[in-house]
C-alpha positions in Angstrom: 0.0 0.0 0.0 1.2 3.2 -1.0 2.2 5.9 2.1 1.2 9.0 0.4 0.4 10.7 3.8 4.4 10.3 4.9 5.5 11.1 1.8 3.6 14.1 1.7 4.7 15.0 5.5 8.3 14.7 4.1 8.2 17.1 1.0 9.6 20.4 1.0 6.5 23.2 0.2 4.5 22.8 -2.9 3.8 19.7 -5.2 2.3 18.0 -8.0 -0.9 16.9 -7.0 -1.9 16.5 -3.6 -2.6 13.1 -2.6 -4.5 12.1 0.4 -4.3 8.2 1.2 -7.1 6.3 1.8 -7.3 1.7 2.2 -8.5 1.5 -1.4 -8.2 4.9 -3.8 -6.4 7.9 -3.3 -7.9 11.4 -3.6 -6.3 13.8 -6.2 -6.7 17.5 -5.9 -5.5 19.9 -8.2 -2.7 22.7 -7.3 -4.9 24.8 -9.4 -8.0 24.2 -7.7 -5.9 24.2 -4.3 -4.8 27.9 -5.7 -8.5 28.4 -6.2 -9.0 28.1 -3.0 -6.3 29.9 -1.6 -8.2 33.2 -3.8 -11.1 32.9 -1.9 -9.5 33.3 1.2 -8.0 36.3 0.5 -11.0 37.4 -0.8 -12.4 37.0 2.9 -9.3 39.0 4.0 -9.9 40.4 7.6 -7.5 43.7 6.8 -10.1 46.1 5.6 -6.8 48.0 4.8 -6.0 45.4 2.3 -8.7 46.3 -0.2 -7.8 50.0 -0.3 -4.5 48.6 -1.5 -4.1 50.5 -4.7 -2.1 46.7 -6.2 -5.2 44.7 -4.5 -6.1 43.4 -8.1 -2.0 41.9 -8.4 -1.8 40.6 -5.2 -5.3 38.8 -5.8 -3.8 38.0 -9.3 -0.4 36.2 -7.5 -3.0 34.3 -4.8 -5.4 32.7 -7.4 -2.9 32.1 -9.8 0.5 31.0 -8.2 0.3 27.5 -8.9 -0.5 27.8 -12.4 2.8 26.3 -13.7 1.4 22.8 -12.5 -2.0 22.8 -14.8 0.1 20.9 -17.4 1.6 18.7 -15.0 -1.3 17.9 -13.0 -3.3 17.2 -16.3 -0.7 14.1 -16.7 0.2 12.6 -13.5 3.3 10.7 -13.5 4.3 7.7 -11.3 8.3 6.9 -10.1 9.8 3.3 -11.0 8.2 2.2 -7.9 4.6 2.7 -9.1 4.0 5.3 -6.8 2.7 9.0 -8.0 5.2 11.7 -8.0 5.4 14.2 -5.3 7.4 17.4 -5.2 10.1 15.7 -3.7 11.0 13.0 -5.8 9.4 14.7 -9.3 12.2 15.3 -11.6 14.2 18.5 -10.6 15.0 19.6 -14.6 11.2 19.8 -15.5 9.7 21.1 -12.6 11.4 24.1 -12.6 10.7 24.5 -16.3 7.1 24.5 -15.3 7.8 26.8 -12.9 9.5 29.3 -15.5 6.5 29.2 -17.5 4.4 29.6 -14.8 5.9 32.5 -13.3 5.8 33.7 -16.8 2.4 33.1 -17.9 1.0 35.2 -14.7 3.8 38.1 -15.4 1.4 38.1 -18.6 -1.4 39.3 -16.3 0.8 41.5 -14.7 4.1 41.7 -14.2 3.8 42.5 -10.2 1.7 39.5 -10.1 4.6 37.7 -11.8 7.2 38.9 -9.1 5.3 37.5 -6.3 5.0 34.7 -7.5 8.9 34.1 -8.7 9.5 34.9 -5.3 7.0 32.3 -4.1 8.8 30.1 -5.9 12.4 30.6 -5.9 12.1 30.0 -1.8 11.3 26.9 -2.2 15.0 26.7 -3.4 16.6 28.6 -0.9 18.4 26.1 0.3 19.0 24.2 -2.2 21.6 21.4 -2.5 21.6 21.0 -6.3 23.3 23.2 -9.1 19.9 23.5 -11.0 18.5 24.4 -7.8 20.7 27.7 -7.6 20.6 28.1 -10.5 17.4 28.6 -10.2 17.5 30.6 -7.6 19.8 33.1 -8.7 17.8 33.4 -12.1 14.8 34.2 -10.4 16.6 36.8 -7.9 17.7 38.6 -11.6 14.4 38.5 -13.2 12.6 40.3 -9.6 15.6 42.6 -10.2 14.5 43.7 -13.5 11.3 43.7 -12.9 11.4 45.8 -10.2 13.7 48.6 -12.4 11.1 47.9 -15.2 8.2 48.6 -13.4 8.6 52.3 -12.2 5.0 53.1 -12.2 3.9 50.6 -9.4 7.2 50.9 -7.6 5.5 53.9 -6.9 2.5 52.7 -5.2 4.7 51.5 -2.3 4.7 54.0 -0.4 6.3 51.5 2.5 9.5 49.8 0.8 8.2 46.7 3.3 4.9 46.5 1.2 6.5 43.6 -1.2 7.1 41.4 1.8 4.0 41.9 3.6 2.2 41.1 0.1 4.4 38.1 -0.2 3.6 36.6 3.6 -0.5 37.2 2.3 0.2 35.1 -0.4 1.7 32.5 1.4 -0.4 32.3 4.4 -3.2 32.1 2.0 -1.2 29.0 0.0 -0.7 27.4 3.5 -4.3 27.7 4.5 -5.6 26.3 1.9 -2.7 23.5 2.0 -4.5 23.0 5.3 -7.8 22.2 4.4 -6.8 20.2 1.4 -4.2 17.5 2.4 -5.9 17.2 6.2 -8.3 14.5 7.2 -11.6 16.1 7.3 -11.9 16.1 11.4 -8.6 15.3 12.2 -7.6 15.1 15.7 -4.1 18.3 16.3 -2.1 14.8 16.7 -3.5 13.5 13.4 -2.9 16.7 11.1 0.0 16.8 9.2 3.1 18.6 10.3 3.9 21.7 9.1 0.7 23.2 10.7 0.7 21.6 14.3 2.0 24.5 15.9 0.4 27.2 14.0 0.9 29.1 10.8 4.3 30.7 10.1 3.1 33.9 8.7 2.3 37.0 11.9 0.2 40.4 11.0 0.0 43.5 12.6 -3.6 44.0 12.2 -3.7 40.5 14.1 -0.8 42.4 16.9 1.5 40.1 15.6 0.0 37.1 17.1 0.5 33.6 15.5 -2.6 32.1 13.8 -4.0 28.3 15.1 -6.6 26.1 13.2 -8.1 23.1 14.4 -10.8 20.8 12.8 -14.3 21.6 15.6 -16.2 19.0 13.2 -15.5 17.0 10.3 -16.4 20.3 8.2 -15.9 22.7 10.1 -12.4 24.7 11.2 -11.5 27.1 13.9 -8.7 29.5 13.4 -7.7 32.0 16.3 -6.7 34.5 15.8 -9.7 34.9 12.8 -7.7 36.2 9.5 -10.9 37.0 7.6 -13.4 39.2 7.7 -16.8 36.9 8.1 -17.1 32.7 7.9 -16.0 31.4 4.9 -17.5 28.1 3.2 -15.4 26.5 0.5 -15.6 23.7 -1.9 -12.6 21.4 -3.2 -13.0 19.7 -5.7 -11.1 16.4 -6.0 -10.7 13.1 -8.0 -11.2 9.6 -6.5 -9.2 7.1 -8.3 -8.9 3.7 -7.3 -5.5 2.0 -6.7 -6.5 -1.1 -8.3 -7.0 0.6 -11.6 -4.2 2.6 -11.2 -1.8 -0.5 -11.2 -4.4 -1.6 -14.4 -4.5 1.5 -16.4 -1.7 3.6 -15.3 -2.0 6.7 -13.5 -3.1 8.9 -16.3 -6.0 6.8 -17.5 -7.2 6.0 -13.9 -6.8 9.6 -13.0 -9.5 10.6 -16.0 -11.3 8.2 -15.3 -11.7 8.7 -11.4 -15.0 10.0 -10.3 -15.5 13.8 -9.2 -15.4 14.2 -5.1 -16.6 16.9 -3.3 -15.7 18.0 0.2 -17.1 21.0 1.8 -15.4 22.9 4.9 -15.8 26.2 6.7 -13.3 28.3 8.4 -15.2 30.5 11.5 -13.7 32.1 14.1 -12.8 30.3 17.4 -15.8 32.7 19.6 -18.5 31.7 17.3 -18.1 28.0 18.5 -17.2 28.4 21.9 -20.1 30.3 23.1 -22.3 27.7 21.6 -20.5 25.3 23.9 
């Protein structure tokens, strides 16, 4: 039996497809759709200072579409010698990061702010990376922000606080790792049973939140509590997976039992932690 939930729990940030384990099929979602629902929570962002951003559009841009570079590759999963799917970890270093080129390049298309986030979103996944394409990456990406940046006068403008880039960046990523939350988690998992990275809170701190560090635990099997509350009112969300069974994977092949998987949907909401404690 496959162990996609350790091999998921092992990966550096980001991957191919999230897997979540089950005896007899995995569930597939998406990055895109994952990146879908990273949008809609920063839709539901609880800094009304946010939306009188005057680059609210490019940040929204960067959050809904940062994982775009993975619609090709999630379209045509691909499985290791072993028979197992690929994860970001073990999926081949050369053409993952072409993926991400285009990616990055295909949102710079929308607009080229957009397109910085995101490189940046990207290139720290490699920040510490052991490999010569890695740094390579890494170094490429830290030239095109570069250039960017002395391109793009006009919005350089806008940022009236030269700290605005980063704090644009950490929305971005909180909103990926929300939504990473809600996606690869057992619905109604147990703080013992989620996976790691998100134990012990969220990585990301905001002012408008006095800097406190954000906690989210499963109340029910659909619904989750954060505290502090990042948005501005509930939000209920959709994901939209594919069940594919393993049997037919080891029959057909990953690609034909992936497209021939049936749709699965799983629906959540994120409240703050008041609303259900004081109907305890």
């Amino acid at each position: 039996m496959f162990n996609f939930r350790k091999r998921m729990e092992n990966r550096q940030r980001g991957i191919v497809m999230i897997v979540n384990d089950a005896d007899t099929h995995v569930e597939m979602i998406p990055q895109h759709e994952h990146a879908r629902i990273s949008a809609a929570l920063f839709e539901k962002w609880g800094d009304a200072s946010v939306y009188q951003d005057v680059l609210w559009n490019e940040l929204l841009v960067a959050v809904r579409e940062h994982d775009r570079a993975w619609i090709p590759l999630d379209a045509s999963p691909l499985l290791d010698k072993f028979g197992k799917p690929y994860s970001f970890i073990d999926y081949p270093e050369g053409p993952k990061i072409k993926a991400y080129q285009h990616g990055i390049e295909s949102v710079a298309e929308k607009h080229i702010y957009s397109g910085l986030l995101v490189s940046r979103h990207y290139a720290s996944f490699f920040e510490s990376s052991q490999t010569e394409s890695g740094r390579r990456f890494l170094q490429s990406e830290r030239q095109r922000q570069q250039r960017w940046r002395k391109r793009q006068q006009r919005w350089r403008k806008k940022l009236n606080d030269p700290q605005t880039e980063e704090f644009h960046l950490k929305v971005l990523q909180f909103c990926d790792d929300a939504s990473l939350y809600v996606c690869m988690n057992k619905p109604g998992a147990a703080k013992h049973e989620e996976i790691s990275w998100f134990k012990d809170g969220f990585r990301q701190q905001f002012s408008f939140l006095n800097n406190r560090k954000i906690h989210a635990h499963f109340y029910t099997s659909d619904t989750i509590k954060m505290d502090p509350f990042p948005l501005l009112t509930n939000l209920e969300i959709t994901i939209n997976g594919i069940v594919v069974d393993k049997q037919q994977i080891v029959k057909k092949g990953i690609k034909k039992a992936y497209f021939d998987g049936r749709p699965c949907l799983r629906n959540f909401r994120f409240v703050p932690s008041l609303e259900v404690d004081s109907k305890e």
